[in-house]
N, C-alpha and C positions, 0 to 999 in steps of 0.2 A: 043965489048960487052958493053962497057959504053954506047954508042952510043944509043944502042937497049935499054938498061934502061932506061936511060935519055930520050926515045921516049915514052917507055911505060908510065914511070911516068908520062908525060906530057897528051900522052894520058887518063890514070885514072884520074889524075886532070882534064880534059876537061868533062871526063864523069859525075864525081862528080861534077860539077859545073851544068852541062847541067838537072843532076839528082835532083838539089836541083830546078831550073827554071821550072822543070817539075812537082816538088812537091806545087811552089807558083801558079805554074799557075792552079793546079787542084783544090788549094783551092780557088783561086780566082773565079774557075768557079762555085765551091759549094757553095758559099757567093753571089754568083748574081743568081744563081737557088733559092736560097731562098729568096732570095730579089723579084726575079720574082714572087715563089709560095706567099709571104706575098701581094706584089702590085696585083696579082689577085684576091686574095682573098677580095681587098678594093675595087679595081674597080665593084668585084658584087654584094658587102652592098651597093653601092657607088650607083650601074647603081639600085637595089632594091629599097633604097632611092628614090631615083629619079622618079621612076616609081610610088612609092606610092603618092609623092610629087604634081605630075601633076594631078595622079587621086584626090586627096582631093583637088585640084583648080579647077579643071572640076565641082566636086561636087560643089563647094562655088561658082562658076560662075552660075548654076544650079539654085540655093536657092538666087541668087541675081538675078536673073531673074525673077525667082517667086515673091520675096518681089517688085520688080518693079512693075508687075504685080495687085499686092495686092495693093501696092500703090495707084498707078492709078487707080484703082477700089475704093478706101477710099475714093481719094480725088475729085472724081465724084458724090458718095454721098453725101460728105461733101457739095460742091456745090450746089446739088439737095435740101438739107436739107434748106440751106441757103436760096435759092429761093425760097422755100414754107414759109418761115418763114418769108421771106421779103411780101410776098402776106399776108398772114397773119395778117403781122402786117399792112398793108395799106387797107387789107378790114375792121380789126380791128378799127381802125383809122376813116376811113369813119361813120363804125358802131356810134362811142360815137360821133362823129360831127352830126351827124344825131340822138341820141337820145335827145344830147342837145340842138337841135334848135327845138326837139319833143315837150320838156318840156318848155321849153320856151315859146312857140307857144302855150301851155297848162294853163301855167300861164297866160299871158296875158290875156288870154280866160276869166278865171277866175275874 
């Protein structure tokens, strides 16, 4: 009769023990299920982020193409300006070389 005690006992100790592994391991699983539901939760701010991130670089890739654009368009007038202004100034040029040998040529006369 010891025997069968001494069996059971050993028995319930194995089950209380195997009851307590069974109690760590279900909280162990509740604590990484929520570990999971918090990390998915980040990774979809995270992928939203992101998504927004690229479209405002699209955007500013966009608008620096245009100012390229606008650029190149300025600094073709700028140019344009430049060269009439240079004509300008050497028809100009011409002009008072040619009124002063006008007057010149007037006075002598005189």
């Amino acid at each position: 009769m010891f025997v069968w005690f001494d069996g059971q006992v050993h028995a319930e100790s194995k089950l209380e023990g195997l009851e307590d592994m069974v109690r760590r391991l279900k909280a162990q699983v509740d604590e990484l299920t929520r570990q999971n539901q918090d990390l998915g939760g980040w990774k979809a701010r995270l992928t939203q982020e992101n998504y927004e991130l690229q479209r405002q670089v699209q955007e500013l890739d966009s608008s620096n193409g245009t100012m390229a654009k606008a650029r190149a368009a300025l600094q073709q007038q700028l140019d344009e300006a430049k060269a009439r202004l240079d004509d300008e100034s050497r028809v100009s040029h011409v002009s008072v070389v040619f009124c002063t040998q006008q007057l010149k040529h007037n006075c002598s006369c005189l």
